[in-house]
C-alpha positions as CSV (number, residue, x, y, z in Angstrom):
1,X,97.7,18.8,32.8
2,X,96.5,15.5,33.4
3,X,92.8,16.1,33.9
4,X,90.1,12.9,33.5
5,X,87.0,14.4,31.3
6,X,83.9,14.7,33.3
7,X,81.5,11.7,33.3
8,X,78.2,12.9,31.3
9,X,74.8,10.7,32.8
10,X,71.8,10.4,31.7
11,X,69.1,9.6,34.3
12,X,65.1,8.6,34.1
13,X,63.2,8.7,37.8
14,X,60.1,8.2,38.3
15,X,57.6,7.4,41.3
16,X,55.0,5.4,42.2
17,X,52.1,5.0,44.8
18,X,49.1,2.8,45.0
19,X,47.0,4.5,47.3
20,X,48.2,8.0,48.1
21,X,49.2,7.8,51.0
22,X,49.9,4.0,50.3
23,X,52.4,1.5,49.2
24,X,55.4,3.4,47.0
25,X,58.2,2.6,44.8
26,X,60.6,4.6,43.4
27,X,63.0,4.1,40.1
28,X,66.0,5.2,38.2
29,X,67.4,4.3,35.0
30,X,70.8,5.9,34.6
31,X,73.1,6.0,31.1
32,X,76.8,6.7,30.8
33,X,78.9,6.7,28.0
34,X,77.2,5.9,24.1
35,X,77.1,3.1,21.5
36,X,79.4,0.5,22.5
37,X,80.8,2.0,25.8
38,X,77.2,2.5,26.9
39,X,76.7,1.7,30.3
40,X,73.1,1.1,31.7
41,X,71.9,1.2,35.5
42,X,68.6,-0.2,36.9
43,X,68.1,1.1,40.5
44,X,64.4,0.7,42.4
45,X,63.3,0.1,46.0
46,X,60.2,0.6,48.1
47,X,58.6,1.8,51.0
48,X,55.5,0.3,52.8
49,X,53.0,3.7,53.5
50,X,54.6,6.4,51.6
51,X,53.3,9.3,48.9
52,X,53.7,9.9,45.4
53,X,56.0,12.9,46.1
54,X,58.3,11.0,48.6
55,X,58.6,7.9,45.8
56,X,59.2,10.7,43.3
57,X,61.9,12.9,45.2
58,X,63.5,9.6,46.6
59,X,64.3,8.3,43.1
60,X,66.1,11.7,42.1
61,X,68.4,11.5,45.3
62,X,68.8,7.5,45.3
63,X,70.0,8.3,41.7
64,X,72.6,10.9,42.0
65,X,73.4,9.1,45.5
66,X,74.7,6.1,43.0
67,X,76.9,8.9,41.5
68,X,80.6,8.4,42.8
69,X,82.2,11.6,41.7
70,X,81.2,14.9,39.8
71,X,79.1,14.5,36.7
72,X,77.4,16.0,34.8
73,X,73.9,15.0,34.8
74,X,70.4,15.3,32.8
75,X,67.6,14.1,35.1
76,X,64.5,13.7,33.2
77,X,61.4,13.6,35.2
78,X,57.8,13.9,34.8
79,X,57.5,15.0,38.2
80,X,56.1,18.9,38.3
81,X,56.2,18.8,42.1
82,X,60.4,17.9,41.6
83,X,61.0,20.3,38.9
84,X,58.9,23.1,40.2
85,X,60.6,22.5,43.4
86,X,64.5,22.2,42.0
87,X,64.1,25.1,39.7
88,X,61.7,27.5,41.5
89,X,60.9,26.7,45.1
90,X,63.7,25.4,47.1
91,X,65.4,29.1,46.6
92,X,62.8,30.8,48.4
93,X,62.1,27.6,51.0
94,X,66.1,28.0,52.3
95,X,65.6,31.9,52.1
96,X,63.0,31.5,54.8
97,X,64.4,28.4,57.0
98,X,62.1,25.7,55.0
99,X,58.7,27.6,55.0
100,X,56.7,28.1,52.3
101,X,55.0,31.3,51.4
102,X,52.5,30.6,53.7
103,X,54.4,30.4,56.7
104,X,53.9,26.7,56.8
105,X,56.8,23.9,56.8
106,X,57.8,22.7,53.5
107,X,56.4,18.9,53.0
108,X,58.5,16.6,52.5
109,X,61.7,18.9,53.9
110,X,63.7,16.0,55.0
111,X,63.9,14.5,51.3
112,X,64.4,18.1,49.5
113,X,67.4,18.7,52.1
114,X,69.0,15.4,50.9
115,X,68.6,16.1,47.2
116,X,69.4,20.0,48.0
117,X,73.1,18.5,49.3
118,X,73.3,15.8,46.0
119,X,72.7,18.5,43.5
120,X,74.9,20.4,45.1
121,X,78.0,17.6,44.0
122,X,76.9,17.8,40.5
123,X,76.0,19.6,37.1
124,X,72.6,19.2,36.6
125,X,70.3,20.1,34.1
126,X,66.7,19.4,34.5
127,X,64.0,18.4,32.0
128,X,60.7,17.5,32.5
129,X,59.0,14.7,30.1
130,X,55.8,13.9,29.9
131,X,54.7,10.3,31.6
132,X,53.2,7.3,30.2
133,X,53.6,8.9,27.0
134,X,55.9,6.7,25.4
135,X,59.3,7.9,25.7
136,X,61.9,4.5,26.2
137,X,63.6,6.3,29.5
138,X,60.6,7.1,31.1
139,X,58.5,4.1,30.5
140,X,61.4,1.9,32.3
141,X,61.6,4.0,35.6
142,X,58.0,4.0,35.4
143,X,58.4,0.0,35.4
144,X,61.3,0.3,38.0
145,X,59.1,2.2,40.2
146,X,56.3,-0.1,39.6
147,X,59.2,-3.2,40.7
148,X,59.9,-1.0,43.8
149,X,55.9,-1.1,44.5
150,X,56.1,-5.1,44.3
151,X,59.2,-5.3,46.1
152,X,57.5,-4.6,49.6
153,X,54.2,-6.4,49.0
């Protein structure tokens, strides 16, 4: 059997918003591969009145949107609103036809439903990290995001 391994990425999002509602940017650093096979990916872009959350779910799914075939990936955000969502709400929002709890419509439902279908083509395993707390992958989707921010000023 002539199977190709599957591709194991590493991959840092992060959001930003100044103003909230306000001008957003949103960035990914991806890794594949290690020491001198490592391959590095810088992806950020920008969006003129935006939130937080949107800048934060849009990096995830512009990420694994890069992906061109099944990986495994670790996605490392310090986003509670995406990992709470990812690994506790989004069951319970498709159980009730994108309603919370409370009857209400999920916010942001058009981004979750994108990056409910990405997931969906991948392994993932999610880990939170805490921001601006010095950890290399974090710090440069957190300058990405604040590239993405400059981008449409």
């Amino acid at each position: 059997m002539n199977s190709k391994p599957v591709t194991q990425v590493v991959v840092y999002t992060d959001g930003a918003c100044k103003g909230n509602p306000g001008v957003g940017g949103w960035g990914a650093f991806l890794q594949t591969g290690t020491g001198a096979a490592m391959r590095e990916r810088e992806l950020f872009g920008g969006a003129p009145a935006t939130t937080n959350n949107r800048m934060e779910l849009t990096a995830v799914i512009e990420a694994l949107g890069a992906l061109k075939r099944h990986c495994h990936v670790t996605i490392f955000t310090d986003s509670s609103y995406v990992m709470k969502g990812m690994m506790e709400w989004i069951h319970g929002w498709k159980a009730k036809g994108w309603k919370t709890a409370g009857k209400k419509p999920v916010k942001n439902e058009d981004l979750w439903r994108q990056l409910d279908a990405l997931v969906a083509g991948h392994t993932i395993e999610w880990r939170w990290v805490k921001g601006h707390s010095g950890d290399p992958g974090n710090e440069r989707a957190d300058a990405l995001a604040n590239r993405g921010v400059e981008s449409v000023r």
